[in-house]
Residue frames as qw, qx, qy, qz and C-alpha x, y, z in Angstrom:
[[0.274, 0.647, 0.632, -0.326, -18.01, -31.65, 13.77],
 [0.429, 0.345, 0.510, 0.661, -18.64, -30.47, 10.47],
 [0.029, 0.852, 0.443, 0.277, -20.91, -27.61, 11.27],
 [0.304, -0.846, 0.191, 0.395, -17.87, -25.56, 13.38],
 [0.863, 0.127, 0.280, 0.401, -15.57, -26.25, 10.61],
 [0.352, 0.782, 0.031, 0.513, -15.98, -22.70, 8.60],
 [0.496, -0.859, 0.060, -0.114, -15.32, -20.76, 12.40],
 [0.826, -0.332, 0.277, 0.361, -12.33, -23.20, 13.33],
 [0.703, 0.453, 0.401, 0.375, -10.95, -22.97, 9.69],
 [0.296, 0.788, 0.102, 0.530, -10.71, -19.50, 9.46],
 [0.646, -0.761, 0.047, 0.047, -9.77, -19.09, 13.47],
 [0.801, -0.421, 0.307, 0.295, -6.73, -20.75, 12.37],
 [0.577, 0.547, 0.172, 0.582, -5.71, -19.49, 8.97],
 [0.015, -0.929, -0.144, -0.341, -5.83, -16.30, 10.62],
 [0.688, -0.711, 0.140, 0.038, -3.89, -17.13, 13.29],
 [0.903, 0.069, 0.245, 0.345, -1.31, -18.19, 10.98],
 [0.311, 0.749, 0.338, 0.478, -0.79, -15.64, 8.80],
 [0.188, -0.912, 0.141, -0.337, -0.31, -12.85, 11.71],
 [0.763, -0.570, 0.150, 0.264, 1.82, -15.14, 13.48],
 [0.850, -0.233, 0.105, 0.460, 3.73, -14.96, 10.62],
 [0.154, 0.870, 0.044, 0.466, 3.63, -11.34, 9.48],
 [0.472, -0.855, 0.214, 0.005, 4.72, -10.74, 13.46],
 [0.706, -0.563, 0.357, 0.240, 7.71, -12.80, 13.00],
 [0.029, 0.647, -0.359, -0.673, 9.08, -10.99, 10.05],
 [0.368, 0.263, 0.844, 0.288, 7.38, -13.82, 7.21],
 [0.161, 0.583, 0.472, -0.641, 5.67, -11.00, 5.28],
 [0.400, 0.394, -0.486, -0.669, 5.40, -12.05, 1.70],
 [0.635, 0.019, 0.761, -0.134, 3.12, -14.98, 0.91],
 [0.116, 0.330, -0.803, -0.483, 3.14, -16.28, -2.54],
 [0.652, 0.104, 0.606, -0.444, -0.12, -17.88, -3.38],
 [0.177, 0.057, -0.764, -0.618, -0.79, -20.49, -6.27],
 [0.615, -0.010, 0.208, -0.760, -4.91, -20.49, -5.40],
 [0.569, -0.094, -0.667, -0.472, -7.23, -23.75, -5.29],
 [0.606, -0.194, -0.702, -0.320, -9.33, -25.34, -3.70],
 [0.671, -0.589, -0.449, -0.037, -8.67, -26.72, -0.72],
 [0.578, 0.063, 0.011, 0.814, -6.54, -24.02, -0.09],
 [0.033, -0.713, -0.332, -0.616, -9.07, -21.34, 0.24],
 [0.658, -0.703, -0.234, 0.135, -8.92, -20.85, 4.02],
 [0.590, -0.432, 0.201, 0.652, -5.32, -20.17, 4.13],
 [0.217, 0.205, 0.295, 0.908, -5.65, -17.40, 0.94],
 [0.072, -0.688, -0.345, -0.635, -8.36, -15.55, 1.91],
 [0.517, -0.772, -0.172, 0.328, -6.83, -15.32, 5.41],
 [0.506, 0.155, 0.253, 0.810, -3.73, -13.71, 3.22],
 [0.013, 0.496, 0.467, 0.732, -5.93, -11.46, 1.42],
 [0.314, -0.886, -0.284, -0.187, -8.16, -10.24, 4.68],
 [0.466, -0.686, -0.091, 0.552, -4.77, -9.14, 6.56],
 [0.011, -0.986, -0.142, 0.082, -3.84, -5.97, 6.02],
 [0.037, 0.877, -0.443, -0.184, -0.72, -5.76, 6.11],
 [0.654, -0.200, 0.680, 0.263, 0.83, -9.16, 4.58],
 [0.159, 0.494, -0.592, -0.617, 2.03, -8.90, 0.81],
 [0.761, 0.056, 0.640, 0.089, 0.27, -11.43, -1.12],
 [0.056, 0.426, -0.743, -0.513, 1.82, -12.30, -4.69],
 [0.842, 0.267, 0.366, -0.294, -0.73, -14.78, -6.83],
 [0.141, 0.346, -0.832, -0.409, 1.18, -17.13, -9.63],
 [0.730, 0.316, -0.332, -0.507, -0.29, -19.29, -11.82],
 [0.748, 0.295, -0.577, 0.142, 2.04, -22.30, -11.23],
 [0.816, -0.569, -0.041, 0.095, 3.28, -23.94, -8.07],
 [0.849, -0.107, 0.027, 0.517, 6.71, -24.25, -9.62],
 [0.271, 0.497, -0.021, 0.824, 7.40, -20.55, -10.64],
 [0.437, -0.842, 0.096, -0.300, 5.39, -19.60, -6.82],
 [0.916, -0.031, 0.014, 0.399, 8.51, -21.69, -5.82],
 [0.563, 0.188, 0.042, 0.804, 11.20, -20.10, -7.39],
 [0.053, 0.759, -0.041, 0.648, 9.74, -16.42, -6.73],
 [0.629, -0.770, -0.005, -0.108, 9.83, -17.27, -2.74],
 [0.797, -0.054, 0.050, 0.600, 13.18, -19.11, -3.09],
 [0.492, 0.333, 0.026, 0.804, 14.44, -15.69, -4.92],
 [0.366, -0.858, -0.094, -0.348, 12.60, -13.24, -2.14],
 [0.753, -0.628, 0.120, 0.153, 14.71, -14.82, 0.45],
 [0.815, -0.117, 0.087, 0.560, 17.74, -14.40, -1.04],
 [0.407, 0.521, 0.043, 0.750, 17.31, -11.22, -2.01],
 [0.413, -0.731, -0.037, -0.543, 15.66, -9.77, 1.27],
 [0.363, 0.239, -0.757, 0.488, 17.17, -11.91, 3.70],
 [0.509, -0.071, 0.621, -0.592, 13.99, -13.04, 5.16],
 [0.171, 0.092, 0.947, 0.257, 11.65, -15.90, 4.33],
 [0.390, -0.067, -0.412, -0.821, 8.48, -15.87, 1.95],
 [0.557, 0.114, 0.795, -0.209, 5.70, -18.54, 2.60],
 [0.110, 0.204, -0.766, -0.599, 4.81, -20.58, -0.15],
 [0.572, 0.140, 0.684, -0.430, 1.16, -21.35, 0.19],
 [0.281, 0.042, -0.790, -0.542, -0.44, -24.45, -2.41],
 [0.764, -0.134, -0.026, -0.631, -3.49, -26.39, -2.35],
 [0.752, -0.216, 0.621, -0.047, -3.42, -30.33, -2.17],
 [0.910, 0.350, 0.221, -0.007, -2.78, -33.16, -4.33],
 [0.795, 0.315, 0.274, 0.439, -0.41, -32.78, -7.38],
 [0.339, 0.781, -0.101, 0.514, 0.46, -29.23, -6.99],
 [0.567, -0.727, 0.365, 0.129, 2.59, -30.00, -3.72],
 [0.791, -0.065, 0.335, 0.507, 4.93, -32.42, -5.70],
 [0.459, 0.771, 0.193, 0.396, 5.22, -29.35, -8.06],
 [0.335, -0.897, 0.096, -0.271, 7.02, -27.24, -5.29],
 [0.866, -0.299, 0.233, 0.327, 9.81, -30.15, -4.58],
 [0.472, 0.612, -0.030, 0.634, 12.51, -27.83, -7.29],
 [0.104, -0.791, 0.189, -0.573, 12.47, -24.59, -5.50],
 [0.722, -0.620, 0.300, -0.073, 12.38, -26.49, -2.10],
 [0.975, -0.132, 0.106, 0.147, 15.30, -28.49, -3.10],
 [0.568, 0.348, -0.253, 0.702, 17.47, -25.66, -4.20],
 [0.263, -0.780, 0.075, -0.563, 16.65, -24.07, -1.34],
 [0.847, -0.517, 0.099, -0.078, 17.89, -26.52, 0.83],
 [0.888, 0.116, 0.022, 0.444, 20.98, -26.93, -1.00],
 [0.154, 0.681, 0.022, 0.715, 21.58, -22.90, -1.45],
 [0.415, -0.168, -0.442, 0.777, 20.68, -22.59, 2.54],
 [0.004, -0.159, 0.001, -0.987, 17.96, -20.45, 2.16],
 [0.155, 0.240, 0.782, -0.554, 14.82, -20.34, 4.41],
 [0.340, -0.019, -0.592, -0.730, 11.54, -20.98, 3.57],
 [0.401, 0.046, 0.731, -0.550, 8.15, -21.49, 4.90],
 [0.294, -0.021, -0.514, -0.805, 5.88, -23.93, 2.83],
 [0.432, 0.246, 0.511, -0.701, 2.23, -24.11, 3.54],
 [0.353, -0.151, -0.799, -0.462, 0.11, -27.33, 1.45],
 [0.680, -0.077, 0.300, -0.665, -3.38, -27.02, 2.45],
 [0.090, -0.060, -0.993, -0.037, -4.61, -31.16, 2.60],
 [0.630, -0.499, -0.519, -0.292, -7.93, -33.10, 3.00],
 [0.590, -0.448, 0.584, -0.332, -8.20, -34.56, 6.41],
 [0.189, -0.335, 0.915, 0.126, -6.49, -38.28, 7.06],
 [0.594, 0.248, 0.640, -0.419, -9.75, -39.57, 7.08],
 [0.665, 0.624, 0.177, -0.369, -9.96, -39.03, 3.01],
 [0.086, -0.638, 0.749, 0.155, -6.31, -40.33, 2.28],
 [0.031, -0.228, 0.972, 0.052, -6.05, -43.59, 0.26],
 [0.440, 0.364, 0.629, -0.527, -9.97, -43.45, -0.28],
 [0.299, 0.427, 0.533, 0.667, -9.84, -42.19, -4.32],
 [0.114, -0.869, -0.235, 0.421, -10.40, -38.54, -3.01],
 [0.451, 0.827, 0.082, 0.324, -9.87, -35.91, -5.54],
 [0.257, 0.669, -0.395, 0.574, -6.13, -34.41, -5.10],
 [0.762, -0.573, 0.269, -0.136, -5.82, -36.51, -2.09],
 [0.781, 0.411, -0.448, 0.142, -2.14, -37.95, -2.10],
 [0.763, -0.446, -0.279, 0.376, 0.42, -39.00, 0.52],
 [0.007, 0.962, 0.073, 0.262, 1.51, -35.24, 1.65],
 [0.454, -0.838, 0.279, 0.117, 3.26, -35.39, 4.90],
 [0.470, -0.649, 0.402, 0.443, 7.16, -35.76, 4.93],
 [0.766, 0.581, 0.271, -0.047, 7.05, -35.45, 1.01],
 [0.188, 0.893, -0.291, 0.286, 10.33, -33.20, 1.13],
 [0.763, -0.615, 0.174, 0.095, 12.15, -35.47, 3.25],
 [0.796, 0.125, 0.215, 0.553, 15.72, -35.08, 3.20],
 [0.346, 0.585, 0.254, 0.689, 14.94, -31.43, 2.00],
 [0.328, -0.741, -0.044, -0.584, 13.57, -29.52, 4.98],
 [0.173, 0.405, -0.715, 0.543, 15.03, -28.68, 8.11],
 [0.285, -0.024, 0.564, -0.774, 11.46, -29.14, 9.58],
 [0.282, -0.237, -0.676, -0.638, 8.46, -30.84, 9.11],
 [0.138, 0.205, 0.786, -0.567, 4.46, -30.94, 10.99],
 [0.295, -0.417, -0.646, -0.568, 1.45, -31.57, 9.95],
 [0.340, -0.111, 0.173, -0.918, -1.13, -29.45, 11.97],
 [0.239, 0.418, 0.845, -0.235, -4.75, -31.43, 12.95],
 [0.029, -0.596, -0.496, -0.631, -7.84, -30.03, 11.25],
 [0.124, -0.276, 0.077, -0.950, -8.83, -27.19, 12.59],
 [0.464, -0.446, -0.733, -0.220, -11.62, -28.11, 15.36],
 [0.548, -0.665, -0.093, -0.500, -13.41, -26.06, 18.54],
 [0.936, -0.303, -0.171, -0.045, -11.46, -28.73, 20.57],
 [0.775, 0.200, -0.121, 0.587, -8.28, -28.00, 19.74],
 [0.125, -0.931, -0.199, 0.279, -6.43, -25.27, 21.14],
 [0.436, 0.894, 0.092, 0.036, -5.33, -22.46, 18.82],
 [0.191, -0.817, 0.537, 0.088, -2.00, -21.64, 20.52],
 [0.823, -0.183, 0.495, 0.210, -1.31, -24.90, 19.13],
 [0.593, 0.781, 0.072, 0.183, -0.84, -22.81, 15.54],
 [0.104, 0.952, -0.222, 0.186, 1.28, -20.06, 17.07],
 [0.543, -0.627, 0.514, 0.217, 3.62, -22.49, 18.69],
 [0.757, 0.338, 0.433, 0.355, 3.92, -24.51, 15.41],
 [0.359, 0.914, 0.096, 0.163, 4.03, -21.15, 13.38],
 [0.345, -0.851, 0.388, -0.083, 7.11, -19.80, 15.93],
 [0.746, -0.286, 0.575, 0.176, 8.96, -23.33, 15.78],
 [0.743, 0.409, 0.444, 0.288, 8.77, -23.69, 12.32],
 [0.244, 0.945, -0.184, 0.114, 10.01, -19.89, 11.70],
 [0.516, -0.747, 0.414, 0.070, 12.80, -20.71, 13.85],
 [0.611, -0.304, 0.616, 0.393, 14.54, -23.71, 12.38],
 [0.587, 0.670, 0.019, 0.454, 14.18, -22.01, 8.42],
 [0.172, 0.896, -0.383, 0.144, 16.29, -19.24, 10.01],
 [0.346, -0.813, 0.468, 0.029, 18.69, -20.71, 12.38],
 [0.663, -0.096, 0.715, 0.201, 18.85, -24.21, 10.44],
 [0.019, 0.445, -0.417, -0.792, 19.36, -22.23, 7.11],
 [0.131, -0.025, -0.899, -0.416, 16.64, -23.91, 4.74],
 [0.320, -0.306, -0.264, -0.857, 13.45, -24.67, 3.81],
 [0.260, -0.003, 0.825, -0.502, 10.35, -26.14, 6.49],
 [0.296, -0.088, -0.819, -0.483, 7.63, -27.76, 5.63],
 [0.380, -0.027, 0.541, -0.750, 3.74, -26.97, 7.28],
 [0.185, -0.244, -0.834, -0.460, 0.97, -29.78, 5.79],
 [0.301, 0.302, 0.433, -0.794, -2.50, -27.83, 7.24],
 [0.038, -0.485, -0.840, -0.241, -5.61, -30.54, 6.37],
 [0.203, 0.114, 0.224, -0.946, -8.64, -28.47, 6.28],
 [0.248, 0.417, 0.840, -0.241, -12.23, -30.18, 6.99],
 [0.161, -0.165, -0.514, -0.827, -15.13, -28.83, 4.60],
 [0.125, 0.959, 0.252, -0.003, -17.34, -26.61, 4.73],
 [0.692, 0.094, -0.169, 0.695, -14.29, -24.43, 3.55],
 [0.088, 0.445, 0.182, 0.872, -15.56, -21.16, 3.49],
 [0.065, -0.538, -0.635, 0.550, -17.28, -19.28, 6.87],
 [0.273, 0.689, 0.455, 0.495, -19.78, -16.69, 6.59],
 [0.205, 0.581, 0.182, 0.766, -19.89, -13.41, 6.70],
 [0.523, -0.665, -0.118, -0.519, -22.19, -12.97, 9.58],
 [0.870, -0.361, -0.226, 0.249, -19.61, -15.28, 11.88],
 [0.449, 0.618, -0.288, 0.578, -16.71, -12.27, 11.68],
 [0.323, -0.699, 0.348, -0.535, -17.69, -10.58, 15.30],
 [0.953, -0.239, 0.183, 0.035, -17.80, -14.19, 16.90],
 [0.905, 0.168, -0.132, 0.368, -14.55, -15.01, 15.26],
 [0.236, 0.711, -0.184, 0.636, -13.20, -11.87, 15.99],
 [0.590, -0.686, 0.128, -0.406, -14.10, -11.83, 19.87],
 [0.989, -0.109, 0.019, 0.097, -12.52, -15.33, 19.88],
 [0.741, 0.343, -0.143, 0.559, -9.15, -14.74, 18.10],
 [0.037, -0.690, 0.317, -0.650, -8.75, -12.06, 21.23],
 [0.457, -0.668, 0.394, -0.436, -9.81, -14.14, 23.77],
 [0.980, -0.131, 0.145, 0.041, -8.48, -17.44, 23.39],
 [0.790, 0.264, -0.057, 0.551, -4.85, -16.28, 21.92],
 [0.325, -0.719, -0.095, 0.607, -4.18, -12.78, 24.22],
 [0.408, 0.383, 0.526, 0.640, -4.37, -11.10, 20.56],
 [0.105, 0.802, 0.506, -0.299, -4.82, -7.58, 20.67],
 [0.455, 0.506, 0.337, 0.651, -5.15, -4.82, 18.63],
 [0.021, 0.747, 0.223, 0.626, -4.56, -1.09, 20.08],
 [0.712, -0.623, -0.317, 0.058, -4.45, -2.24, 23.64],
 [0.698, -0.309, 0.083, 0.641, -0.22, -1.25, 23.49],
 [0.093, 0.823, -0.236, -0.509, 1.60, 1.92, 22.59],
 [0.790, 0.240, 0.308, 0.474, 3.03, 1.32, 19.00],
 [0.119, -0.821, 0.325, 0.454, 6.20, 3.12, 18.16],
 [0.825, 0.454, -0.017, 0.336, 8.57, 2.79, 15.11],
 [0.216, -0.924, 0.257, 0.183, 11.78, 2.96, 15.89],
 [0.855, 0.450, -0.144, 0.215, 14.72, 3.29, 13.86],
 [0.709, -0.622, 0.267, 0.197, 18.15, 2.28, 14.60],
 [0.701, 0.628, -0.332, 0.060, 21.41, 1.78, 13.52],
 [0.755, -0.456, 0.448, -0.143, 23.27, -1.18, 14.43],
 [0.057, 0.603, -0.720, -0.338, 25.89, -3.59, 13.91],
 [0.627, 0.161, -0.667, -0.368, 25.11, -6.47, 11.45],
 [0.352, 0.053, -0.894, 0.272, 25.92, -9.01, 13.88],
 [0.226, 0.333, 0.633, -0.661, 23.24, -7.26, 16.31],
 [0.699, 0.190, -0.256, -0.641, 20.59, -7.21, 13.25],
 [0.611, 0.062, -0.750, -0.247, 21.05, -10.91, 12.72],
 [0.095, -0.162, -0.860, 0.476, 20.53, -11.70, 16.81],
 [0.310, 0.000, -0.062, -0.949, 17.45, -9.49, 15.86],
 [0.517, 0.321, -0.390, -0.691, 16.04, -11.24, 13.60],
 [0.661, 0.133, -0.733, -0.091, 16.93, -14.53, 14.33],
 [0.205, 0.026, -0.808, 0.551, 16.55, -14.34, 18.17],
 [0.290, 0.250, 0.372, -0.846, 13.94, -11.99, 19.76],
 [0.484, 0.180, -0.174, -0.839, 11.44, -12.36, 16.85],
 [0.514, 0.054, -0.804, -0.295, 11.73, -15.77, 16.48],
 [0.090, -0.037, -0.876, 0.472, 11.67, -17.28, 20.58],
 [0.016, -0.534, -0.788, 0.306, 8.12, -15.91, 21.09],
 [0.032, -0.766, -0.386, -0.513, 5.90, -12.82, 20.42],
 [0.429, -0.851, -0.262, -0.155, 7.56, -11.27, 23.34],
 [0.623, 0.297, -0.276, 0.668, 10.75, -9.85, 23.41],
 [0.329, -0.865, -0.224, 0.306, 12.19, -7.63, 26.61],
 [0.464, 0.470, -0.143, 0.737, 14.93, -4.49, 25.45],
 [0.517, -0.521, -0.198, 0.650, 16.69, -3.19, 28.33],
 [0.254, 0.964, -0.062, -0.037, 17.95, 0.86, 27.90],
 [0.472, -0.545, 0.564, 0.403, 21.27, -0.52, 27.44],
 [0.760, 0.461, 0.426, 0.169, 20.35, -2.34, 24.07],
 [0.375, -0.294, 0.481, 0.736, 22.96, -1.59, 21.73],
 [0.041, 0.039, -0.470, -0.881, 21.04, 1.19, 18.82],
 [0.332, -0.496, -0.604, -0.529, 17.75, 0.80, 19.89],
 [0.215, -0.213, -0.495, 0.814, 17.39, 3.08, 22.96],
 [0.211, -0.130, -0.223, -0.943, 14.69, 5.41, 21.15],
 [0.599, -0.376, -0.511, -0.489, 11.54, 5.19, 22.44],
 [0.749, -0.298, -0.578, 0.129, 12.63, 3.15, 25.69],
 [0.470, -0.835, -0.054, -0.281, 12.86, 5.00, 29.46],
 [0.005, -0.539, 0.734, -0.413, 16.19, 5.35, 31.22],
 [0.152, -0.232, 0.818, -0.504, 16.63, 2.58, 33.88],
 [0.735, 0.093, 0.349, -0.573, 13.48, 0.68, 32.84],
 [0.024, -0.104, 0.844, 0.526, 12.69, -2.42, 30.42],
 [0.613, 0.241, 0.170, -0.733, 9.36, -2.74, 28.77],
 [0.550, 0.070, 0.816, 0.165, 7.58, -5.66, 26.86],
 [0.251, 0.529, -0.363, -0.725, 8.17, -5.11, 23.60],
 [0.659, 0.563, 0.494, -0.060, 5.60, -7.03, 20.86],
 [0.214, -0.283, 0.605, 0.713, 7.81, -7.10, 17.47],
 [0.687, 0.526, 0.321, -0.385, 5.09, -6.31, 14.63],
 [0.711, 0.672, -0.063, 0.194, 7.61, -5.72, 11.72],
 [0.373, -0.776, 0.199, 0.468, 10.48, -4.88, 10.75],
 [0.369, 0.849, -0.211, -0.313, 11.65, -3.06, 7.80],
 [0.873, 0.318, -0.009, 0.370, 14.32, -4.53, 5.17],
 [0.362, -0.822, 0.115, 0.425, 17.42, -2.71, 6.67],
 [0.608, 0.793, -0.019, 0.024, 19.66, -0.70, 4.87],
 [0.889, -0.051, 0.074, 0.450, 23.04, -1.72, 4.86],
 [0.038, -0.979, 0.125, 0.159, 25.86, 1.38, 5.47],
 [0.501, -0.669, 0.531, 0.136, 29.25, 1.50, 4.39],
 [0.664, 0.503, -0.470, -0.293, 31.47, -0.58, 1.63],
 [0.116, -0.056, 0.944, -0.303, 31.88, -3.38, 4.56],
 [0.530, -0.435, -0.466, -0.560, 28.39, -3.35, 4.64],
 [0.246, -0.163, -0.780, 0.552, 29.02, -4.04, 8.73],
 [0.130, 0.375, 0.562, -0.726, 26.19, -1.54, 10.23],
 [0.061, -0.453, -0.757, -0.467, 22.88, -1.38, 9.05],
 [0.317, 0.066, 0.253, -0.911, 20.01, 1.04, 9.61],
 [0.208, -0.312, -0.912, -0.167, 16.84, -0.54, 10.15],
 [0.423, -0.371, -0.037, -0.826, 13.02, 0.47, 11.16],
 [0.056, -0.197, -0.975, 0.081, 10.97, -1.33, 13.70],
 [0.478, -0.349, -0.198, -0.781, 7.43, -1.36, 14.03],
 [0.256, -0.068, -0.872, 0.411, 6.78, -2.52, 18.13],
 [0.570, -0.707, -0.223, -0.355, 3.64, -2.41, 20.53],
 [0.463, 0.315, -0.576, 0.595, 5.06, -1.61, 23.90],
 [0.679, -0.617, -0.191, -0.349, 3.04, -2.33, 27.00],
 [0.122, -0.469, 0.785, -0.386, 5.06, -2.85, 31.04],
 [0.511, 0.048, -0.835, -0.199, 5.49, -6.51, 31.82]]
């Protein structure tokens, strides 16, 4: 239905976007257009996600490719439709060869305008086959659907750039009207709390910083943040004890977590910040 479209549209960019800021994806890389507006101006309203704007698809490419390899986390690459996905097949292809994660995000029509002579309508999905460890094309965005169906995509699709070393591939049609108004925020807002157990303020948030051994950073990073939006640390946890009660475990909501600094001319233990909400399970 065309007249929920803006609501839905933005319900779900939004949802994206924080899912992946929570699960350490917190540079997005935008080459703007069109149908692509939903998914950048959900960028641009969070707060804390990094967006980067390039001119070109193929140099927003190559700056995510070279984020992840210097930060040792992944970027998202977000494009509009049509001809400036095939423009993104470089970077994704030395990223798959190089082993280095990557999350790209081509906004699309819907199927329905595929193979019709639709402006920048081309054949999207598995366009990178061969190249990505992952691929899924998302539904439009619709009142029907349910939302958690982003945050499991969003959570799967972090998962196998990190643990299957390379890039993944999200294709997210969006239905027109693109743009919601202004006057729909509190409605959207009320929603994106009660239909996805989203809150904001409800949990203690602490930063704590640790120092740990590499090998426990990379189960970090690549375990707990990825499996779900709910990780448990025990008061055993090896270098992250601060914050947590003797003899107890709390659920611990990963919001960030800092680029760690590496100690030593091994480079074996790292210091590292987190930023957690911490509510009992």
């Amino acid at each position: 239905m065309a007249a929920n479209a803006p609501n839905s549209n933005r319900l779900w960019s939004d949802l994206l976007v924080e899912e992946l800021f929570r699960l350490g994806v917190q540079t997005f890389c935008v080459a703007p257009g069109s149908r692509s507006t939903p998914l950048v101006a959900a960028v641009f309203r969070n707060p804390r996600a990094r967006a980067v704007v390039h001119f070109d698809e193929r140099g927003c490419g190559y700056f995510v490719l070279g984020h992840a390899k210097r930060d040792m986390q992944p970027a998202a690459l977000v494009t509009t439709s049509g001809t400036a996905v095939a423009n993104c097949m470089p970077a994704v292809v030395e990223a798959s060869m190089s082993g280095v994660p990557m999350i790209v995000l081509t906004a699309d029509r819907p199927s329905a305008l595929r193979d019709t002579g639709a402006n920048q309508t081309i054949e999207q999905n598995r366009m990178f086959d061969g190249y990505v460890r992952w691929f899924f094309e998302l539904p439009p965005p619709h009142p029907d659907v349910d939302p958690a169906l982003v945050l499991t995509t969003v959570d799967q699709a972090v998962h196998r750039a990190r643990t299957d070393r390379g890039p993944v591939h999200l294709n997210l049609p969006f239905a027109e009207p693109l743009l919601t108004d202004a006057a729909d925020d509190e409605v959207l807002s009320d929603r994106l709390v009660r239909d996805t157990g989203y809150t904001y303020g409800a949990a203690r948030v602490l930063s704590i910083e640790a120092t740990m051994h590499r090998w426990s950073l990379d189960a970090l990073l690549y375990g707990w943040c990825m499996t779900g939006r709910v990780a448990f640390i025990g008061p055993n946890a090896s270098g992250i004890d601060a914050g947590v009660p003797e003899g107890s475990a709390l659920g611990v909501r990963i919001i960030s977590v800092d680029e760690p600094r590496f100690i030593g001319a091994a480079q074996l233990w790292a210091t590292v910040r987190f930023t957690v909400a911490m509510e009992d399970p």
